[in-house]
VMD Tcl script that builds the backbone (N, CA, C; Angstrom):
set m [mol new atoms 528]
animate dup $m
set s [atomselect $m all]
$s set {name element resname resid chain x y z} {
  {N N UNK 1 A 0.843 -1.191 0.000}
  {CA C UNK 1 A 0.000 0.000 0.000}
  {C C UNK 1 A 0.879 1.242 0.000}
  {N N UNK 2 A 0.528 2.497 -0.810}
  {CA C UNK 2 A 1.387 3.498 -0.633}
  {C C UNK 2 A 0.224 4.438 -0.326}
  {N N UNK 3 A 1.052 5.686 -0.230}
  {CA C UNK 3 A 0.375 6.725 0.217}
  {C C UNK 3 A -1.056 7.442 -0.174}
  {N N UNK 4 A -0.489 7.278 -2.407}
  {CA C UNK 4 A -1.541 7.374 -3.130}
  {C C UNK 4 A -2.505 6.876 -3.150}
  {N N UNK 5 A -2.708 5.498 -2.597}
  {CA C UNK 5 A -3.654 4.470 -2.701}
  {C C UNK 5 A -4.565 4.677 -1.604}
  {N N UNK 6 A -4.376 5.236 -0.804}
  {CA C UNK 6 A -5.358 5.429 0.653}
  {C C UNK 6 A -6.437 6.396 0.373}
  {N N UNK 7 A -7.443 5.501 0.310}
  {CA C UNK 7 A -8.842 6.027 0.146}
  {C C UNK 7 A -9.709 5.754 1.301}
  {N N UNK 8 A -10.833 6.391 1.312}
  {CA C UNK 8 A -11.928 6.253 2.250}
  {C C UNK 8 A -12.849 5.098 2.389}
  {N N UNK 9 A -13.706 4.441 3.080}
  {CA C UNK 9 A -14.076 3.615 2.441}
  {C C UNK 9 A -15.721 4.025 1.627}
  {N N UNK 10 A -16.086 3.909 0.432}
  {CA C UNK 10 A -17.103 4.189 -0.461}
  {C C UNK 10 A -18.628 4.067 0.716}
  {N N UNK 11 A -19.008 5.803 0.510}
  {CA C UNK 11 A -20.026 5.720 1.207}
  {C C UNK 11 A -19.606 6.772 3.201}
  {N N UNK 12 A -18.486 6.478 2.653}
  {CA C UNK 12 A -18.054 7.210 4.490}
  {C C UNK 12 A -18.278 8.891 4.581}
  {N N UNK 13 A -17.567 9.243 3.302}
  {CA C UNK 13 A -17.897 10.514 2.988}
  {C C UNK 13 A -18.751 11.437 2.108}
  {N N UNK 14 A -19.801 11.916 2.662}
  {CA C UNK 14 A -20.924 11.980 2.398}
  {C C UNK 14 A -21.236 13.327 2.040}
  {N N UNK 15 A -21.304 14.138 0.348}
  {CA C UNK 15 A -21.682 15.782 0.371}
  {C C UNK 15 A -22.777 16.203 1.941}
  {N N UNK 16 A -22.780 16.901 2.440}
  {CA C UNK 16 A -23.893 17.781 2.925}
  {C C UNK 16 A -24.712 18.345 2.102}
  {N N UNK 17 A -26.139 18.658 2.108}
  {CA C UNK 17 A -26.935 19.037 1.443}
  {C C UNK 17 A -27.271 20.440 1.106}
  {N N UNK 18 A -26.931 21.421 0.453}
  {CA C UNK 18 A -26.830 22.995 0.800}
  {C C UNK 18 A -28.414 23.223 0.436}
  {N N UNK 19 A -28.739 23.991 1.810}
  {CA C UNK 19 A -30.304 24.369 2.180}
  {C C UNK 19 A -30.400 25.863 1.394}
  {N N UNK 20 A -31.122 26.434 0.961}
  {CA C UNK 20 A -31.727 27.622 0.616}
  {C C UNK 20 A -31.018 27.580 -0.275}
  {N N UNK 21 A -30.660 27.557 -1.136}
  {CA C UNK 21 A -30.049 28.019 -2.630}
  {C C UNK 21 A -30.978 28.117 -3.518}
  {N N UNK 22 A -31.775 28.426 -3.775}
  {CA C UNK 22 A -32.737 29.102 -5.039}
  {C C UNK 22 A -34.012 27.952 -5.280}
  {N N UNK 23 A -34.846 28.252 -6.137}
  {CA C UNK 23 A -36.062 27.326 -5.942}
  {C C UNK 23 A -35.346 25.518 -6.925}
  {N N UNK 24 A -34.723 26.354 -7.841}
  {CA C UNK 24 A -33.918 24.970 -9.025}
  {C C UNK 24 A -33.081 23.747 -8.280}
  {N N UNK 25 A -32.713 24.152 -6.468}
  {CA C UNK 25 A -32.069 23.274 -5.934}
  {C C UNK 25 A -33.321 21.968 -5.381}
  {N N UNK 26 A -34.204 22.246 -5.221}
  {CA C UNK 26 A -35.379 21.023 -4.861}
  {C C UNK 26 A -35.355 21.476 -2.956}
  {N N UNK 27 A -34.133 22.222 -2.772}
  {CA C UNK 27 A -34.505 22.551 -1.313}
  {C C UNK 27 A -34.259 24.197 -0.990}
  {N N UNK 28 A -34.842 25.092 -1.674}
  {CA C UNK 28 A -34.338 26.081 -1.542}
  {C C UNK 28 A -35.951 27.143 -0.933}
  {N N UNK 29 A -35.925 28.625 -0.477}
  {CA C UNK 29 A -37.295 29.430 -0.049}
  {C C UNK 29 A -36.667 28.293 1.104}
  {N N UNK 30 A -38.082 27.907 1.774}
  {CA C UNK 30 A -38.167 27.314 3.561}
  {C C UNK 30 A -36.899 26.322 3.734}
  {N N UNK 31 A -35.886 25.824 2.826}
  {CA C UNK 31 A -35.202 25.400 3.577}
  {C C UNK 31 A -35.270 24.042 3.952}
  {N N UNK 32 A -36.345 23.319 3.504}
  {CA C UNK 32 A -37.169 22.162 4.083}
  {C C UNK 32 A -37.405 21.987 5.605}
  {N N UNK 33 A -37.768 23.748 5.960}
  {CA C UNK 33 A -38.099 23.619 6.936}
  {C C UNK 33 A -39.413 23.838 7.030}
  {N N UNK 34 A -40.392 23.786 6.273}
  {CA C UNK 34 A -42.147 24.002 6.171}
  {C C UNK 34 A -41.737 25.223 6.837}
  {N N UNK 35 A -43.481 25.796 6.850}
  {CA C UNK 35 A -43.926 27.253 7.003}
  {C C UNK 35 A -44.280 27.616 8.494}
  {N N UNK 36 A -43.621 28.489 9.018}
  {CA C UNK 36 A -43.599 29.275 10.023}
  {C C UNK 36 A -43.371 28.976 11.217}
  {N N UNK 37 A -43.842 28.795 12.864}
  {CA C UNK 37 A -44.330 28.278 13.813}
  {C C UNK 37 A -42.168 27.926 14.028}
  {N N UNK 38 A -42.062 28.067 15.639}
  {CA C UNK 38 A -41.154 28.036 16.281}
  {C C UNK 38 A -39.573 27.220 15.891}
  {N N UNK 39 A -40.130 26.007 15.115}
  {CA C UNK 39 A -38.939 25.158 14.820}
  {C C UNK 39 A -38.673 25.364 13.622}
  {N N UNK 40 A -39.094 26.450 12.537}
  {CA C UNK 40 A -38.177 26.856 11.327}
  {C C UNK 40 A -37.274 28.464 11.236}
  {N N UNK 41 A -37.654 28.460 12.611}
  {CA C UNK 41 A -36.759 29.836 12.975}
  {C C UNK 41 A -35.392 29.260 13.362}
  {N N UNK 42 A -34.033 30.151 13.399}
  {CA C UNK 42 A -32.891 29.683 14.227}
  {C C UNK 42 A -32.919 29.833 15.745}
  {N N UNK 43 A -32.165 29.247 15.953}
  {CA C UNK 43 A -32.074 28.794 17.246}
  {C C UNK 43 A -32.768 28.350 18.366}
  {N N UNK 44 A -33.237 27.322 18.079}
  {CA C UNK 44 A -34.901 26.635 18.518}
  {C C UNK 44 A -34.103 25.368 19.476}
  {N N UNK 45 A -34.341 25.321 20.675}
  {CA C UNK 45 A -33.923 24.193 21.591}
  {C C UNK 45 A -35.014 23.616 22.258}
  {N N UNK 46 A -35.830 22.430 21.250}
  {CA C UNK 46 A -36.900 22.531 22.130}
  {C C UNK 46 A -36.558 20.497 22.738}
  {N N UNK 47 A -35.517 20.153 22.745}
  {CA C UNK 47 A -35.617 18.755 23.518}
  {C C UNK 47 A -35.594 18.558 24.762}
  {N N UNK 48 A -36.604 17.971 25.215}
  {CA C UNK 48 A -37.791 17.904 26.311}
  {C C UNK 48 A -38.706 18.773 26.361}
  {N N UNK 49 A -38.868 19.438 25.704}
  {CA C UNK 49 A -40.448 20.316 25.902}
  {C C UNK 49 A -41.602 19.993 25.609}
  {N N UNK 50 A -42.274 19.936 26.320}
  {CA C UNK 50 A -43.882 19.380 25.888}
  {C C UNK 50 A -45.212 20.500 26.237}
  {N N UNK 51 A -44.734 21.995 25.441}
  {CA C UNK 51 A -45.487 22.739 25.474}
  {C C UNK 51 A -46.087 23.310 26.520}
  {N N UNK 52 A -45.064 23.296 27.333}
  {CA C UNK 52 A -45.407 24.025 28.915}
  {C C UNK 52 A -45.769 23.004 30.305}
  {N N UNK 53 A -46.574 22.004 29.491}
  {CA C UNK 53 A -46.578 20.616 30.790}
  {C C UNK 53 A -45.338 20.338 31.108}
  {N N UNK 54 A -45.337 19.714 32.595}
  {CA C UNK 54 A -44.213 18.938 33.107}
  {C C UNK 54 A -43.441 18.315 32.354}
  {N N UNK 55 A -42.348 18.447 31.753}
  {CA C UNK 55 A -41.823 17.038 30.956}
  {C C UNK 55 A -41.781 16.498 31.440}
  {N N UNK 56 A -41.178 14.915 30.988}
  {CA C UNK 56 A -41.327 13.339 30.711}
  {C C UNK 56 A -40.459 13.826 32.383}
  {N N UNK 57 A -38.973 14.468 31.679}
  {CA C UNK 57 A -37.878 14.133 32.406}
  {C C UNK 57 A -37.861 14.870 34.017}
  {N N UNK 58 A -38.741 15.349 34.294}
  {CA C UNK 58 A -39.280 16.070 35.535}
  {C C UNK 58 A -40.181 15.433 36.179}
  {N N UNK 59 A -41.457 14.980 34.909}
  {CA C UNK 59 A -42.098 13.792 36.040}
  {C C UNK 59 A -41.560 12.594 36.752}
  {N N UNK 60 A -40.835 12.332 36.493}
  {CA C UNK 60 A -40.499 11.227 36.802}
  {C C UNK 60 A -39.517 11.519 37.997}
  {N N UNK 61 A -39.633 9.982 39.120}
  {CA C UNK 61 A -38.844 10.399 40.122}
  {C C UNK 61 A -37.147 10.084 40.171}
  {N N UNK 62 A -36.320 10.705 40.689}
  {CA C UNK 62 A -34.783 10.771 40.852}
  {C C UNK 62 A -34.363 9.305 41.448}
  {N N UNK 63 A -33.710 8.322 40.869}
  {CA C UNK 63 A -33.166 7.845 41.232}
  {C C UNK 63 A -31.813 7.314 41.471}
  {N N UNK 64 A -31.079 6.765 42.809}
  {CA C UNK 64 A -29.687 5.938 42.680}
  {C C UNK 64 A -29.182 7.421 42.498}
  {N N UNK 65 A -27.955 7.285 42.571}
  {CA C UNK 65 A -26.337 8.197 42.540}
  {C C UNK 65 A -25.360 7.646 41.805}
  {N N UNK 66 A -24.594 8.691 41.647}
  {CA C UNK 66 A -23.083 8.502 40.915}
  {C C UNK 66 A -21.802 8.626 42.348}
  {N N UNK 67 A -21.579 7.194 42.144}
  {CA C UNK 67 A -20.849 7.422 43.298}
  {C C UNK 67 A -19.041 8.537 42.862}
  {N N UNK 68 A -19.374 8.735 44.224}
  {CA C UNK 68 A -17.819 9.806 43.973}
  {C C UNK 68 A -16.663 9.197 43.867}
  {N N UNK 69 A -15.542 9.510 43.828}
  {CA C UNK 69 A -14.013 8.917 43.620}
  {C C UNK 69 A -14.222 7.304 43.368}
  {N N UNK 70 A -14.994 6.918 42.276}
  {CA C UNK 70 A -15.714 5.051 41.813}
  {C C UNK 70 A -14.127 4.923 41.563}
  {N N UNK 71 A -13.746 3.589 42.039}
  {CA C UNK 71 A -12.270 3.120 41.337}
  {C C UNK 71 A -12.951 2.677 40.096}
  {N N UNK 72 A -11.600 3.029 38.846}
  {CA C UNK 72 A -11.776 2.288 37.927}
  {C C UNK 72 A -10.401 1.296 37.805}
  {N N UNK 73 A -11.039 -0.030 38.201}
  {CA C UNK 73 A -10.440 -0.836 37.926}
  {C C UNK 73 A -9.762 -1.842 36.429}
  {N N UNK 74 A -8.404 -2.140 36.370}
  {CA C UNK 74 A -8.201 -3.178 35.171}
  {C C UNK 74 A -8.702 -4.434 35.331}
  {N N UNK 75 A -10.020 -5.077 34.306}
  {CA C UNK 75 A -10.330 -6.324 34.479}
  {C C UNK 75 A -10.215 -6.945 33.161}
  {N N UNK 76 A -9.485 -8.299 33.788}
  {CA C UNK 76 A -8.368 -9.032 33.192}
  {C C UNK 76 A -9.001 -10.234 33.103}
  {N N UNK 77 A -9.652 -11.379 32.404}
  {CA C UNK 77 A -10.225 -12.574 32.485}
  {C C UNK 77 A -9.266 -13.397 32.659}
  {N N UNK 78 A -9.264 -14.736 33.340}
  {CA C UNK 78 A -8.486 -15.882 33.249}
  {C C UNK 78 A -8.282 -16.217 32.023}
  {N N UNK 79 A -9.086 -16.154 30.873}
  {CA C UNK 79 A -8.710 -16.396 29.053}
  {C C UNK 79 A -7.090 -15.923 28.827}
  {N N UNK 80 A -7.631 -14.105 29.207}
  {CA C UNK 80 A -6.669 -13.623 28.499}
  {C C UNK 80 A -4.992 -13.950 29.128}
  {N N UNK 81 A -5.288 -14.323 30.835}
  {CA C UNK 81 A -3.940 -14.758 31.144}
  {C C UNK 81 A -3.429 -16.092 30.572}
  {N N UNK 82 A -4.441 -16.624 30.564}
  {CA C UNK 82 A -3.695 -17.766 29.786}
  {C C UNK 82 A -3.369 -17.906 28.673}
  {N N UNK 83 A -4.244 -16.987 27.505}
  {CA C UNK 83 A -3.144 -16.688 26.046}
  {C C UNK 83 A -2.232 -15.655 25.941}
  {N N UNK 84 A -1.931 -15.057 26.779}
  {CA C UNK 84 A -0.225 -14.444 27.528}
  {C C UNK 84 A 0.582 -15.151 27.667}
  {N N UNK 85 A 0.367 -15.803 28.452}
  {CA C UNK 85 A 1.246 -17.381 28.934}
  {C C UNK 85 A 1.437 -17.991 28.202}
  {N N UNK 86 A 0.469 -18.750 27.284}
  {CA C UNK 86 A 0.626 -19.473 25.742}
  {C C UNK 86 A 1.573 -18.577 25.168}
  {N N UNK 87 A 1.301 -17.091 24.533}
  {CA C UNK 87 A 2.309 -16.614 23.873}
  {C C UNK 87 A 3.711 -16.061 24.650}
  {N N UNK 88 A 3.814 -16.142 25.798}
  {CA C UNK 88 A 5.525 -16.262 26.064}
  {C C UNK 88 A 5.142 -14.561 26.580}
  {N N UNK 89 A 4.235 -14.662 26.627}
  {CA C UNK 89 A 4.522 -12.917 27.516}
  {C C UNK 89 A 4.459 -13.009 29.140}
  {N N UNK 90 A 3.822 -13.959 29.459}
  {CA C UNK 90 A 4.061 -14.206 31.121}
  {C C UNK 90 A 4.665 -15.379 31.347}
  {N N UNK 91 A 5.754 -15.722 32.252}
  {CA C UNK 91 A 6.092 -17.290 32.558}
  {C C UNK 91 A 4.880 -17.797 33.482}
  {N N UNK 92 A 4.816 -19.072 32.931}
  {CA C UNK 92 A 4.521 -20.072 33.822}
  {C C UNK 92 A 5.256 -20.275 35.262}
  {N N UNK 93 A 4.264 -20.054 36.742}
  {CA C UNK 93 A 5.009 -20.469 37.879}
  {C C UNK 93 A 5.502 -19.176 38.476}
  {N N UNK 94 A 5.842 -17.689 37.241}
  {CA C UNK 94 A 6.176 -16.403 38.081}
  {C C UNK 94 A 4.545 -15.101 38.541}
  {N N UNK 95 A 5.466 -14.425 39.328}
  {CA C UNK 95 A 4.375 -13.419 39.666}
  {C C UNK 95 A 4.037 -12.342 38.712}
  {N N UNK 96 A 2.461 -12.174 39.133}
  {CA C UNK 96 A 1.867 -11.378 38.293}
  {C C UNK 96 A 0.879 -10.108 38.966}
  {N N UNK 97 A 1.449 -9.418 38.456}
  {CA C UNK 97 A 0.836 -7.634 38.727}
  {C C UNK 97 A 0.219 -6.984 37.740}
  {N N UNK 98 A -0.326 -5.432 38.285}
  {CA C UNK 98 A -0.334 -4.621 37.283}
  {C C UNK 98 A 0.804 -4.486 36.474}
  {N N UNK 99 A 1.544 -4.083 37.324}
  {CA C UNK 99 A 3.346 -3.787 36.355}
  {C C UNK 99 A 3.692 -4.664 35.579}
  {N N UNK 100 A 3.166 -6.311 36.251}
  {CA C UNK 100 A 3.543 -7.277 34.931}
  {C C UNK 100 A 3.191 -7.669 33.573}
  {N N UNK 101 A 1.903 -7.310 34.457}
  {CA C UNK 101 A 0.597 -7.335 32.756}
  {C C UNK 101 A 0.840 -5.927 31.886}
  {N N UNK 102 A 1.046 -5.020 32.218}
  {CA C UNK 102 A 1.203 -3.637 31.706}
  {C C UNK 102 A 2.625 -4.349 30.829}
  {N N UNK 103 A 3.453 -4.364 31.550}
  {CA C UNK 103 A 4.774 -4.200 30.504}
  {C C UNK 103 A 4.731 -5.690 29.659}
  {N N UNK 104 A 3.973 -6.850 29.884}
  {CA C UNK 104 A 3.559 -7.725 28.957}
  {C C UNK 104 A 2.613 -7.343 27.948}
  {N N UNK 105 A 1.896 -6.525 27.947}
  {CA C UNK 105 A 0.947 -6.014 27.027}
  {C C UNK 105 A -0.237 -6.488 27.081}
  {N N UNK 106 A -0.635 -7.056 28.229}
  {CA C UNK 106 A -2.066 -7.367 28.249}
  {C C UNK 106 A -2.926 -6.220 28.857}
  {N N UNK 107 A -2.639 -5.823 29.545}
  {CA C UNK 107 A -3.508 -4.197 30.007}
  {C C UNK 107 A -2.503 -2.818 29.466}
  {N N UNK 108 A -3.276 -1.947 28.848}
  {CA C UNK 108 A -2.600 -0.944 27.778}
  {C C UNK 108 A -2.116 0.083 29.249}
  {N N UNK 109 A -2.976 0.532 30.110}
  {CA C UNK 109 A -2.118 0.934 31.594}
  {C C UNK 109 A -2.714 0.617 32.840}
  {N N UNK 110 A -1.855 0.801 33.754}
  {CA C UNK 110 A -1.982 0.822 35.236}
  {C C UNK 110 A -3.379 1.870 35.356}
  {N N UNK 111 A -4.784 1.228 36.088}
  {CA C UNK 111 A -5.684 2.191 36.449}
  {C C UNK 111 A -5.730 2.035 37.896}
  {N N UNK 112 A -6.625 2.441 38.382}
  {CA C UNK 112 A -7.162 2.038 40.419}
  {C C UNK 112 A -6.952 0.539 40.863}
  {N N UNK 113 A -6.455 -0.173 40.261}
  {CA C UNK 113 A -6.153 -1.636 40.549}
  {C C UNK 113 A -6.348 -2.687 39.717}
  {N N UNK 114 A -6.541 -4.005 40.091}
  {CA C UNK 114 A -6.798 -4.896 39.010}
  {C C UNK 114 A -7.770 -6.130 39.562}
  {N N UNK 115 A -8.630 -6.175 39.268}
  {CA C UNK 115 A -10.081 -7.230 39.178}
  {C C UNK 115 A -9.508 -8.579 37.968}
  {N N UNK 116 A -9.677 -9.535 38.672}
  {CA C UNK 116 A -9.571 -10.663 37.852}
  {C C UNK 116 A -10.623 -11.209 37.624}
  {N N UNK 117 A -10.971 -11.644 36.804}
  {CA C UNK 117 A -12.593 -12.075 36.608}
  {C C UNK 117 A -12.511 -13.746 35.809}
  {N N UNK 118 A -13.531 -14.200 36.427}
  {CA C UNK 118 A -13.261 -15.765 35.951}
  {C C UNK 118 A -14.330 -16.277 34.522}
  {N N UNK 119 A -14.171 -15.713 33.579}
  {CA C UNK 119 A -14.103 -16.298 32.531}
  {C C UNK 119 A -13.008 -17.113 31.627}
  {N N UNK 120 A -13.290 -18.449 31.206}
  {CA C UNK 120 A -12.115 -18.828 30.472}
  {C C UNK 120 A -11.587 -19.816 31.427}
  {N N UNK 121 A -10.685 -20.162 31.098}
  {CA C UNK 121 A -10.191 -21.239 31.886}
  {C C UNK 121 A -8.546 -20.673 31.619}
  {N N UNK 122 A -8.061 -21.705 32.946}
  {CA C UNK 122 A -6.443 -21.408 33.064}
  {C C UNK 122 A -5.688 -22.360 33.898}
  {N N UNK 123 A -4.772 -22.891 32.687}
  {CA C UNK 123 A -3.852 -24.271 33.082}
  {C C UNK 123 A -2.758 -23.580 33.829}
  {N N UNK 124 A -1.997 -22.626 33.978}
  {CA C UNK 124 A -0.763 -21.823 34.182}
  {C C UNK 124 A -1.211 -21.776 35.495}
  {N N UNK 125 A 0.404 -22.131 36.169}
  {CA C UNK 125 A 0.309 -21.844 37.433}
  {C C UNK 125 A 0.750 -20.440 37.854}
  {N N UNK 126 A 0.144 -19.492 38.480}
  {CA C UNK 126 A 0.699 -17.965 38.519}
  {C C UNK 126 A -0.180 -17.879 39.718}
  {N N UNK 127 A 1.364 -16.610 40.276}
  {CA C UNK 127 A 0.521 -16.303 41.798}
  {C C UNK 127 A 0.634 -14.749 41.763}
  {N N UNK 128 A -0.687 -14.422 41.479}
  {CA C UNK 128 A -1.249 -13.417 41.626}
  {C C UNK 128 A -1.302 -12.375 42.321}
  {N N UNK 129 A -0.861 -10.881 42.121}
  {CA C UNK 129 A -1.488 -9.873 43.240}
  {C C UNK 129 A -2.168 -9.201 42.971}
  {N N UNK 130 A -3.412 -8.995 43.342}
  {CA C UNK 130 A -4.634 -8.123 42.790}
  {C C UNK 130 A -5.613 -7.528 43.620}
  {N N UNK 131 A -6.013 -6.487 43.267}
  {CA C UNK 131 A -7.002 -5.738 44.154}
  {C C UNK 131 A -8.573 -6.369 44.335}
  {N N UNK 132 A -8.797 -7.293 43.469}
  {CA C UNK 132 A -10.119 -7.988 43.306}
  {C C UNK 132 A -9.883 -8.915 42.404}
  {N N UNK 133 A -11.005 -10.378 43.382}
  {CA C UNK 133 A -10.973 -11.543 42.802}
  {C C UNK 133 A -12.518 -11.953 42.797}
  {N N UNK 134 A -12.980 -12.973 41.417}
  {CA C UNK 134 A -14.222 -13.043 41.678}
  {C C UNK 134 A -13.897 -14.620 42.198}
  {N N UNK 135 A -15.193 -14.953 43.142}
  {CA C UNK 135 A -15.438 -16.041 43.331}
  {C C UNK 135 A -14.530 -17.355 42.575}
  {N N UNK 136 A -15.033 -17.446 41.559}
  {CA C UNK 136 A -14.870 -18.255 40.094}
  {C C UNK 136 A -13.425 -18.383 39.968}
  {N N UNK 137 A -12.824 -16.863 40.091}
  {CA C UNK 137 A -11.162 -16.874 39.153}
  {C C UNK 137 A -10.354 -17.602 40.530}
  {N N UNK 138 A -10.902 -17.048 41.941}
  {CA C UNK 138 A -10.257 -17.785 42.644}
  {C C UNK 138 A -9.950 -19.150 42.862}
  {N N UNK 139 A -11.627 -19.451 42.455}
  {CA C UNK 139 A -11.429 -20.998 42.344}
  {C C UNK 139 A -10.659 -22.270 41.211}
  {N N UNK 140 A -10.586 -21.500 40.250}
  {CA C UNK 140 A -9.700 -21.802 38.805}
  {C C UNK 140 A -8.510 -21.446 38.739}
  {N N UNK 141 A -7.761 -20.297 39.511}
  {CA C UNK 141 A -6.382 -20.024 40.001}
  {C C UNK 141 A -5.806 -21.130 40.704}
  {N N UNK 142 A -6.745 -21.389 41.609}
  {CA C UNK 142 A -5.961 -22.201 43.026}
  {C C UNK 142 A -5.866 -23.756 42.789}
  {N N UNK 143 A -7.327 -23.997 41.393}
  {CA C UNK 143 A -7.319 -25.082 41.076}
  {C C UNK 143 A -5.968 -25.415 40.367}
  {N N UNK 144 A -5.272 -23.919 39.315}
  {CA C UNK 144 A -4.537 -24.658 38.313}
  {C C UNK 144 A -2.776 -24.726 39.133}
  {N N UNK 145 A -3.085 -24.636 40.688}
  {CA C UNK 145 A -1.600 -24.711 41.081}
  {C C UNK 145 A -1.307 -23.212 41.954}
  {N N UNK 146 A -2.016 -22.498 41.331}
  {CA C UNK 146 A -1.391 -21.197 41.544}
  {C C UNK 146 A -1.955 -20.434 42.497}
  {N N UNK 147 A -1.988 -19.032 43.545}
  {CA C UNK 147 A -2.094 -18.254 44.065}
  {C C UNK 147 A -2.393 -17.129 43.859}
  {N N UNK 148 A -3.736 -16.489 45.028}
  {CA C UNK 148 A -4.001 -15.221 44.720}
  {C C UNK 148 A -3.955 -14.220 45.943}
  {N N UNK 149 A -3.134 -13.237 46.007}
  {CA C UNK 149 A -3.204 -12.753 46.851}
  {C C UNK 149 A -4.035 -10.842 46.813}
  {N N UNK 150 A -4.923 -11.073 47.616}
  {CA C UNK 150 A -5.540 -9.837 47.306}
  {C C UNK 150 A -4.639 -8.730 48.241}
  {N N UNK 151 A -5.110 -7.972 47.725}
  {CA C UNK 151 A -4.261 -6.444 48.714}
  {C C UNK 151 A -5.234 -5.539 49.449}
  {N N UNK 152 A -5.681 -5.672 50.280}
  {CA C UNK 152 A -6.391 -5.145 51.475}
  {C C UNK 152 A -6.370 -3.323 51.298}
  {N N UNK 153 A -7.516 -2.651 50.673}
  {CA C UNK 153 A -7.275 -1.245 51.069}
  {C C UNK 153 A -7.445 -0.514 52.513}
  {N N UNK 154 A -6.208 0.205 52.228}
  {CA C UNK 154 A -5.985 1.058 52.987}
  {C C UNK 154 A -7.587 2.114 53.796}
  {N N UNK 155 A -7.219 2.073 55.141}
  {CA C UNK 155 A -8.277 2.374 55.729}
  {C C UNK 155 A -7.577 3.360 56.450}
  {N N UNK 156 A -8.204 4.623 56.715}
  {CA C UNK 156 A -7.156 5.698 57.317}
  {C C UNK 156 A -8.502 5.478 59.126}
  {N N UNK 157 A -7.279 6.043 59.969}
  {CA C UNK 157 A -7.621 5.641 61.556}
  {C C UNK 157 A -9.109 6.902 61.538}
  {N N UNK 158 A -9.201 7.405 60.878}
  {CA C UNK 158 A -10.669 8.776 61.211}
  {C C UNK 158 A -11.309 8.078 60.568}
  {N N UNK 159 A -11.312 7.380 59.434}
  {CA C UNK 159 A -12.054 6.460 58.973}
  {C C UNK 159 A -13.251 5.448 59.688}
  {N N UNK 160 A -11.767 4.937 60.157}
  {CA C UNK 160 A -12.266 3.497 61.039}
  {C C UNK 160 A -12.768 3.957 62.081}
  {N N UNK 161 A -12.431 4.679 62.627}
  {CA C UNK 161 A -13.254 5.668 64.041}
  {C C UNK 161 A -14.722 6.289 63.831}
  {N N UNK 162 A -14.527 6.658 62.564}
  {CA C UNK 162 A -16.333 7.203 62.191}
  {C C UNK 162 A -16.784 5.898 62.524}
  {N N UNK 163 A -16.637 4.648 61.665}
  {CA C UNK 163 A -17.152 3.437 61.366}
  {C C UNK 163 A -17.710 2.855 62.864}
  {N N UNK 164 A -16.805 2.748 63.629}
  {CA C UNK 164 A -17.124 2.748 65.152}
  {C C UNK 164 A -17.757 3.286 65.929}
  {N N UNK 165 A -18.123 4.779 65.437}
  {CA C UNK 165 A -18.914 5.440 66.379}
  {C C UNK 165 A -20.800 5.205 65.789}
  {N N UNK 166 A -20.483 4.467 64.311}
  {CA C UNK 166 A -21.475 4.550 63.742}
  {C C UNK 166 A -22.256 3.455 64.004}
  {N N UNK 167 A -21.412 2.537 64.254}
  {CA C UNK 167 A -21.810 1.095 64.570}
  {C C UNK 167 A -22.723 1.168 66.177}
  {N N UNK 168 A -21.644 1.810 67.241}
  {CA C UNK 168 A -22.237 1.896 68.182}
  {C C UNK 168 A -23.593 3.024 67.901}
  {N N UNK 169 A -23.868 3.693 67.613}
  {CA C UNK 169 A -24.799 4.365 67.055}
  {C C UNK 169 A -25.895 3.388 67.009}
  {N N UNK 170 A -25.843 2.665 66.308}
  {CA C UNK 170 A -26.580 1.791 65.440}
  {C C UNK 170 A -26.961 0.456 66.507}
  {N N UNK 171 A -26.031 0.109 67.246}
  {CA C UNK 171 A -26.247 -0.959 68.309}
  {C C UNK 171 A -27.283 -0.545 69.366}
  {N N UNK 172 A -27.038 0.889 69.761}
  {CA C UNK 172 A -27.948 1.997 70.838}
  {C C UNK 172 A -29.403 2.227 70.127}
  {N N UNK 173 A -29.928 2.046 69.276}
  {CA C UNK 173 A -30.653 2.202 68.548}
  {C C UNK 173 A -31.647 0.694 68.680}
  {N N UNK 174 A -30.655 -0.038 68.542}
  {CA C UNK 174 A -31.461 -1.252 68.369}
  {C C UNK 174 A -31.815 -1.843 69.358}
  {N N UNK 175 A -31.292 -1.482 71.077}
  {CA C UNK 175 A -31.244 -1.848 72.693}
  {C C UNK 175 A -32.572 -1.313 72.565}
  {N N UNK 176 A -32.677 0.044 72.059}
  {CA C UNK 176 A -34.188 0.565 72.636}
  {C C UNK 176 A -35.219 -0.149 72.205}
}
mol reanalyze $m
mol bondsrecalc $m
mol representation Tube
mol addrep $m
């Protein structure tokens, strides 16, 4: 392939249609915007409006949250470690991290940790360090020889002290 040869693929790039150009264009006068009334004028924002009633998106009630600082975690299936391993990017029997999978090329970078998830199956024995394990991968890790060790987050002492005062809170509550 050279430089000359690089085309689009047929159909991707598409004229735009030029509006108002004279009556001989088939879209020219309104524009194909029909006659008069609010939405053939410019600058018309009418999505969600329903003519002064409540909209849809108001009646209806608020639910659930976006939680704040959500980790986004790297999740990694047992498949893909094991066609790593097949292709010579992880040994068989050594340890495995973010840092290991990153510079093997199975996760493109380091995010909030790493979730292993048990799809797939996995003959390779590898002992694992990871921020999250499901059920499943643990049980197919440990089956194929290998080890998982999770890493416990960090809990700061004001933390754990709210947690305590909340609990007892909650115990005083339930005496009455």
């Amino acid at each position: 392939m050279r430089l000359n040869e690089i085309k689009d693929n047929p159909g991707a790039n598409k004229k735009r249609v030029r509006v108002g150009r004279g009556i001989g264009s088939g879209v020219g006068k309104t524009a194909g915007r029909g006659f008069k009334g609010q939405k053939s004028r410019e600058g018309v924002a009418l999505a969600g409006f329903e003519g002064g009633q409540m909209p849809l998106h108001r009646r209806l009630p608020k639910r659930g949250f976006t939680k704040w600082r959500r980790k986004n975690y790297n999740e990694v299936n047992l498949s893909q470690l094991q066609a790593a391993v097949e292709a010579g990017k992880l040994k068989d029997g050594g340890d495995v991290s973010v840092a290991t999978l990153v510079e093997a090329g199975v996760v493109r970078r380091a995010k909030d940790g790493l979730r292993i998830l048990g799809n797939g199956e996995l003959k390779a024995k590898l002992a694992l360090t990871v921020d999250h394990a499901t059920v499943s991968a643990k049980a197919a890790v440990e089956k194929a020889g290998g080890s998982i060790k999770v890493i416990e987050p960090k809990i700061l002492a004001a933390d754990e002290e709210k947690r305590k005062k909340t609990a007892a809170k909650k115990a005083a509550k339930e005496k009455k």
